[in-house]
C-alpha positions as a Python dict, from the first residue, in 0.01 Angstrom:
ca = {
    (1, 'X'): (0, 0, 0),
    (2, 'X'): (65, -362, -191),
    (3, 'X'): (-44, -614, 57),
    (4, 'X'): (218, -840, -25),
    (5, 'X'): (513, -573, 74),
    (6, 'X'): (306, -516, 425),
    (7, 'X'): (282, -882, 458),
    (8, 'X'): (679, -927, 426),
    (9, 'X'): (739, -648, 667),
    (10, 'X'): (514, -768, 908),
    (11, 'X'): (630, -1144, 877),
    (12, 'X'): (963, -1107, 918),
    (13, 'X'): (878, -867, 1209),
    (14, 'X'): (724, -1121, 1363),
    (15, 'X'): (926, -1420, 1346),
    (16, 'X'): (1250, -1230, 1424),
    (17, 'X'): (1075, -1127, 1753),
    (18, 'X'): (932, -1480, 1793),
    (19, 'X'): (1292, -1639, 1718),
    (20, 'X'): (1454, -1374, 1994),
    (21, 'X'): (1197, -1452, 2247),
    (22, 'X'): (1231, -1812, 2223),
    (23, 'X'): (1623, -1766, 2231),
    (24, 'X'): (1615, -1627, 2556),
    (25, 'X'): (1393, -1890, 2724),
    (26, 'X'): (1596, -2140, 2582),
    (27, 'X'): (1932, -2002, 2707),
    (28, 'X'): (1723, -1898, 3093),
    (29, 'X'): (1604, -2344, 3017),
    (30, 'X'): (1983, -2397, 2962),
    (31, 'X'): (2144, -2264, 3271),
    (32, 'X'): (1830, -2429, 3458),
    (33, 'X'): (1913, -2756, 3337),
    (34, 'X'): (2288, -2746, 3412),
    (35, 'X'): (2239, -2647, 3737),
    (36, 'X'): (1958, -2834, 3848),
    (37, 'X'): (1792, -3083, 3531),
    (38, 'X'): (1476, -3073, 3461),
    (39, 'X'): (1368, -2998, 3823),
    (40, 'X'): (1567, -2656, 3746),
    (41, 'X'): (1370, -2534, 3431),
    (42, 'X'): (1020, -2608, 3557),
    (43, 'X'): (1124, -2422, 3900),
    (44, 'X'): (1307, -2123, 3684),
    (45, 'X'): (926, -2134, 3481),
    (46, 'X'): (740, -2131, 3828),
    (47, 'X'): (952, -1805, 3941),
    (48, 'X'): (921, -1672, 3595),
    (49, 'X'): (538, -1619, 3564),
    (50, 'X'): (515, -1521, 3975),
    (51, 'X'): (758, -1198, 3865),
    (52, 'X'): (586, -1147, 3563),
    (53, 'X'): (227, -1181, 3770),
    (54, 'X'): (389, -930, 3987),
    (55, 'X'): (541, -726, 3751),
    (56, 'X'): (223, -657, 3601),
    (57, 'X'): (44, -586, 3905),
    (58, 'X'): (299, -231, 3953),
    (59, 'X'): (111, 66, 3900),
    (60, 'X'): (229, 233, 3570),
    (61, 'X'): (188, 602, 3774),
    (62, 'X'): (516, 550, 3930),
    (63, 'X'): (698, 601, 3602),
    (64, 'X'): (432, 882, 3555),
    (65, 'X'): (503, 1059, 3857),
    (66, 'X'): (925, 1022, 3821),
    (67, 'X'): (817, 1190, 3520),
    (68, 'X'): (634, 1454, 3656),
    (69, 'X'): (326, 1388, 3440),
    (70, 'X'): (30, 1537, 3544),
    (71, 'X'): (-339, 1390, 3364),
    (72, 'X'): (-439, 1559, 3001),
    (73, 'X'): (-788, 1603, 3020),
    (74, 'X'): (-1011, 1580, 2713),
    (75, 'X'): (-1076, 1987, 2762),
    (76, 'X'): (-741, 2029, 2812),
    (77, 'X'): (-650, 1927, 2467),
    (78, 'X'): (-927, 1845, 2281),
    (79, 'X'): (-742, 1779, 1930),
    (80, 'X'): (-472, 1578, 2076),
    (81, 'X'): (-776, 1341, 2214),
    (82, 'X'): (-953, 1346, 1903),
    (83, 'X'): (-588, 1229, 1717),
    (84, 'X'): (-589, 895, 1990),
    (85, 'X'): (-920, 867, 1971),
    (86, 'X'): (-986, 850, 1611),
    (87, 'X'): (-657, 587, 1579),
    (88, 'X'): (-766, 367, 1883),
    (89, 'X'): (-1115, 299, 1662),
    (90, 'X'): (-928, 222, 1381),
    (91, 'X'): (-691, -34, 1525),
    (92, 'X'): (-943, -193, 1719),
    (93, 'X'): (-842, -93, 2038),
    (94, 'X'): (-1092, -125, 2314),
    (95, 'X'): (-962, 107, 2577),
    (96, 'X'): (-876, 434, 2486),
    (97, 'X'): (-543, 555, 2639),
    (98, 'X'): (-531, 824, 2887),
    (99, 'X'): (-276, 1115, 2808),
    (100, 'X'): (-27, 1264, 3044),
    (101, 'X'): (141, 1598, 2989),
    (102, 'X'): (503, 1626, 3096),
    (103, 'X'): (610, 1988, 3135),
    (104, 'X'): (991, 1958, 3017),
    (105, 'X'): (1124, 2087, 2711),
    (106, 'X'): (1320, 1781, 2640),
    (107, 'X'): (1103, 1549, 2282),
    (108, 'X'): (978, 1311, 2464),
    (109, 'X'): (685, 1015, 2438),
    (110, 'X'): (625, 681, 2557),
    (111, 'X'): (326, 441, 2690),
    (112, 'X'): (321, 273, 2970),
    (113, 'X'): (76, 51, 3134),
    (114, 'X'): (-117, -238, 3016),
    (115, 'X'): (-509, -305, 2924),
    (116, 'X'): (-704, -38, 3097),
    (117, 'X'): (-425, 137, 3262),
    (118, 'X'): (-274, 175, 2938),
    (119, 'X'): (-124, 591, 2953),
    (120, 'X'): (49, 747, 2706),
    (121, 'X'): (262, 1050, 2858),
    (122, 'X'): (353, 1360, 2587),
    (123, 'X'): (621, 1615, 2648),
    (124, 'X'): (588, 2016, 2602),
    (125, 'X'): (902, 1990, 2364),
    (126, 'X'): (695, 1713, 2164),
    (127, 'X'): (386, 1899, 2103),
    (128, 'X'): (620, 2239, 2074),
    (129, 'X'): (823, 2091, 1805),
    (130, 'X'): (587, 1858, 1606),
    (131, 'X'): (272, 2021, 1374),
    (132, 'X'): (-22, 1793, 1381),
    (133, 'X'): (80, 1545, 1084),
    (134, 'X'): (405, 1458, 1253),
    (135, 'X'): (189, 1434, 1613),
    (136, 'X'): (-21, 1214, 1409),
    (137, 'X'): (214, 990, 1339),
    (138, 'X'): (399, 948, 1602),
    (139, 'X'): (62, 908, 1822),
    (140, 'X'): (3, 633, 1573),
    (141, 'X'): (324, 451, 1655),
    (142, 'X'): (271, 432, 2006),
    (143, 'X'): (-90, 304, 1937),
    (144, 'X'): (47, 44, 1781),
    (145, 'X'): (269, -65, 2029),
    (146, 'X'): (-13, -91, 2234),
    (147, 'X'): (-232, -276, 1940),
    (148, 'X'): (39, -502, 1925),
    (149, 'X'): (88, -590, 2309),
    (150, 'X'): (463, -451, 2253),
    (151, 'X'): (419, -341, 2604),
    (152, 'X'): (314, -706, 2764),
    (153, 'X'): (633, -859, 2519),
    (154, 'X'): (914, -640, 2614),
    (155, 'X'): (787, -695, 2995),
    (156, 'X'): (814, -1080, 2939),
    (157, 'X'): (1168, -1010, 2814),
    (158, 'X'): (1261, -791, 3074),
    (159, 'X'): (1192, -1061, 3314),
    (160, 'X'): (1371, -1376, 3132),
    (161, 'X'): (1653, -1104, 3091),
    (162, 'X'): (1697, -1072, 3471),
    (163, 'X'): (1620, -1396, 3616),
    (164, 'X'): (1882, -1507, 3360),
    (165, 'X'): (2126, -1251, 3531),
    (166, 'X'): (2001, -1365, 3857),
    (167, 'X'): (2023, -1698, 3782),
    (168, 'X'): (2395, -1677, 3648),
    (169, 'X'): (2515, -1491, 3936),
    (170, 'X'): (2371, -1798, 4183),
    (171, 'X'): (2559, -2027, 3984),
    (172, 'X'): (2904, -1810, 4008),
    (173, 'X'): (2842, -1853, 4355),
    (174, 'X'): (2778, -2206, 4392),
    (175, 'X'): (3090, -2253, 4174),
    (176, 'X'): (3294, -2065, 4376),
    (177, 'X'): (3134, -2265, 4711),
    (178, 'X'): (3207, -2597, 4544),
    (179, 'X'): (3587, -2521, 4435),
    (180, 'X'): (3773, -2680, 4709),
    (181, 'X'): (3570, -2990, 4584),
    (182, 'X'): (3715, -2974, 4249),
    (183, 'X'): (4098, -2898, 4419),
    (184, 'X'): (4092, -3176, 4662),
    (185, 'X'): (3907, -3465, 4511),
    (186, 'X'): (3889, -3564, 4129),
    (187, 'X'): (3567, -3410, 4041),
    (188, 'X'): (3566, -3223, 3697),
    (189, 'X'): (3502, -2904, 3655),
    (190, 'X'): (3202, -2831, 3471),
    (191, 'X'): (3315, -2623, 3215),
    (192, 'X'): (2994, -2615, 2974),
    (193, 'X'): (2815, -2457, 3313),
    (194, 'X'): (3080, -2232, 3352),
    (195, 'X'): (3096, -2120, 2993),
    (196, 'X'): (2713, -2102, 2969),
    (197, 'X'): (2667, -1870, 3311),
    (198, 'X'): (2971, -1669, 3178),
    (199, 'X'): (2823, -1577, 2840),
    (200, 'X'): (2437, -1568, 2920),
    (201, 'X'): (2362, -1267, 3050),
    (202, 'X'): (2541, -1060, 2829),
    (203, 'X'): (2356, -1282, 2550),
    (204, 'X'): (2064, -1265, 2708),
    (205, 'X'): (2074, -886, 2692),
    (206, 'X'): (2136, -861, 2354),
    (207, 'X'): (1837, -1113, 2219),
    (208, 'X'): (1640, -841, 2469),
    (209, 'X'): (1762, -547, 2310),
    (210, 'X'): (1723, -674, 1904),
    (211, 'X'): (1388, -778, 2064),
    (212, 'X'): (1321, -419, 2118),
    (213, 'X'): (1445, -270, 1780),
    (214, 'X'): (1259, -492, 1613),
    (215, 'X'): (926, -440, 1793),
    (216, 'X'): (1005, -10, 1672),
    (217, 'X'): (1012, -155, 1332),
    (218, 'X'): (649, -339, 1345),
    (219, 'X'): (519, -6, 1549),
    (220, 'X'): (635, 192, 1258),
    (221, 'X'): (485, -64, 1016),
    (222, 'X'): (172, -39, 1169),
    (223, 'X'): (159, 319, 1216),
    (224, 'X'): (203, 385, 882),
    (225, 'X'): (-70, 128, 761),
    (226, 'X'): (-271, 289, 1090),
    (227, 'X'): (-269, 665, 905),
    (228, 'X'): (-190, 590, 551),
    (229, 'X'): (60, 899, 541),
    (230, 'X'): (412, 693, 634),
    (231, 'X'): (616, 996, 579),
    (232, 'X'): (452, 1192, 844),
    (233, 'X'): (587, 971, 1104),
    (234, 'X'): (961, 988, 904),
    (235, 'X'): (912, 1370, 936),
    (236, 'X'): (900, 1358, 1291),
    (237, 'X'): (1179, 1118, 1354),
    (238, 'X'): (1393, 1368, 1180),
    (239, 'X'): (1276, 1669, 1385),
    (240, 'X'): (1335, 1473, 1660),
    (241, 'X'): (1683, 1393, 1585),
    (242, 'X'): (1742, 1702, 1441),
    (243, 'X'): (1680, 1859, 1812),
    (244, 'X'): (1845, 1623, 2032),
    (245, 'X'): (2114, 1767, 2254),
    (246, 'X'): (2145, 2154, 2326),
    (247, 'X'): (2203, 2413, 2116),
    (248, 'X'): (2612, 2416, 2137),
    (249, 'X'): (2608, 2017, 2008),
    (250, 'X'): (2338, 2059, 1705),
    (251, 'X'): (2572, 2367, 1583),
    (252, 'X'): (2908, 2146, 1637),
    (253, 'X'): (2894, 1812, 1706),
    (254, 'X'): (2604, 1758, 1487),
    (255, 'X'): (2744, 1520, 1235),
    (256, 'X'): (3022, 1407, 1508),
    (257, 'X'): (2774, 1243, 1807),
    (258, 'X'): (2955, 945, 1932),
    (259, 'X'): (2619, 678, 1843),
    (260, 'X'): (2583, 365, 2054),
    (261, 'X'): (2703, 58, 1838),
    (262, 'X'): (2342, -93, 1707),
    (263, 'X'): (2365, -407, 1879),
    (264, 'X'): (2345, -198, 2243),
    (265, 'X'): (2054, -15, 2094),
    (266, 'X'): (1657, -31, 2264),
    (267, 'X'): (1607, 200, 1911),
    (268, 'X'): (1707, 131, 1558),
    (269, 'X'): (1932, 384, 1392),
    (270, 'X'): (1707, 667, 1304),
    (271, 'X'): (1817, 650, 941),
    (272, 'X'): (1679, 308, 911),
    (273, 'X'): (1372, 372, 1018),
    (274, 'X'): (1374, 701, 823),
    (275, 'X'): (1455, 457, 519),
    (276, 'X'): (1163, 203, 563),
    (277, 'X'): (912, 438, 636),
    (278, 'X'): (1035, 621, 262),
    (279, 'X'): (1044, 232, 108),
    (280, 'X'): (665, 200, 271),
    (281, 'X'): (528, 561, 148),
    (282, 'X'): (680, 438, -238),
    (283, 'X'): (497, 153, -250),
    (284, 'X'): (197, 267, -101),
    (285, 'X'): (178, 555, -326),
    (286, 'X'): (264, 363, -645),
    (287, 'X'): (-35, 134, -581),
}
């Protein structure tokens, strides 16, 4: 793969979620200083890192267990182990992730977890579905979430994302408390706070989810660099797609699924990351 068309992926990756990220604790500063000054955005830090402190503290087998994951042993399925094992070495991971088997026929993966509690959880309807290149692959995407502390970033969002809802709320309230002020004497109405609680959440939410899609881009990046073989991971996005819903919608409805507009999207489209993963394998296998 030409370094240089990694290197452009991978940049732009980056600073798009570094330019998102910042956006939102600008906008969660914002409503701090309006409401409060300066006093308002070190207290809305303070909070901040206690929830995230907290947050990180939670147990990731509580998501497990509303899964109904149950441990995958090494014995249990030894190839599967080998797969995460072999791909954990070779991004430099230190602690190898346990897997969890959820017995549902529904395609479904994800990791959860951070550092040494890092789990990644594996559906029957996955493993059913997928041969052992497109398991590859997508085993190699959610390593590289966890290479990439995707995990710890999206967490970090998820709180700015809902103390700025909390936040915004409080000031509605306040607002509302201090109207009679604004009726019966001639103090303004602060409009700029009003506009600026009225708009930020929703804003906030949407800097959280393009913060998302575009960490799914780098995982697919590096998951592709990670096994060399980019259309193996392609392959198994279209399976995937090709299976969601039952069997009634995939024989009607098929080319007619009412698709959330991108914007409100934790995913990109599947055809775009179909697309990149095709632009990757050409210029890796024209090097």
């Amino acid at each position: 793969m030409k370094d240089s068309f990694i290197s452009y992926y991978r940049l732009r990756n980056y600073l798009q979620s570094l330019i998102l990220l910042a956006g939102m604790l600008v906008l969660l500063g914002m409503i701090g200083w309006l409401l409060m000054g300066p006093a308002g955005v070190v207290w809305f830090l303070f909070i901040g890192i206690f929830i995230l402190i907290g947050a990180t503290r939670i147990s990731p087998r509580l998501m497990l267990i509303l899964h109904g994951a149950r441990v995958l042993r090494p014995e249990d399925s030894p190839y599967l182990y080998q797969i995460v094992i072999k791909l954990a070495k070779q991004s430099g991971i230190k602690d190898i992730p346990t897997l969890y088997y959820i017995p549902s026929r529904l395609i479904n993966i994800f990791t959860t977890g951070l550092n040494e509690n890092v789990s990644i959880a594996i559906s029957y309807g996955l493993v059913r579905q997928l041969n052992v290149r497109e398991l590859t692959g997508v085993l190699a995407h959610e390593i590289s979430h966890i290479h990439g502390n995707d995990l710890l970033v999206m967490l970090v969002a998820d709180v700015i994302a809902r103390l700025t809802t909390m936040m915004a709320f409080v000031g509605f309230i306040l607002l509302w408390v201090y109207i009679p002020l604004f009726v019966l004497t001639d103090e303004k109405v602060p409009w700029v706070l009003l506009i600026v609680l009225m708009m930020a959440p929703t804003v906030s939410t949407l800097m959280q989810l393009a913060l998302s899609r575009s960490r799914e881009f780098s995982a697919d990046l590096e998951a592709a660099k990670l096994t060399g073989d980019p259309l193996s991971l392609a392959s198994a996005l279209e399976k995937i797609e090709s299976h969601r819903g039952n069997w009634m919608e995939r024989m009607y409805v098929q080319y007619r699924r009412i698709q959330l507009p991108s914007l409100l999207r934790t995913h990109p489209l599947v055809i775009d990351r179909i697309n990149r993963l095709k632009d990757i394998a050409i210029q890796m296998y024209s090097s």
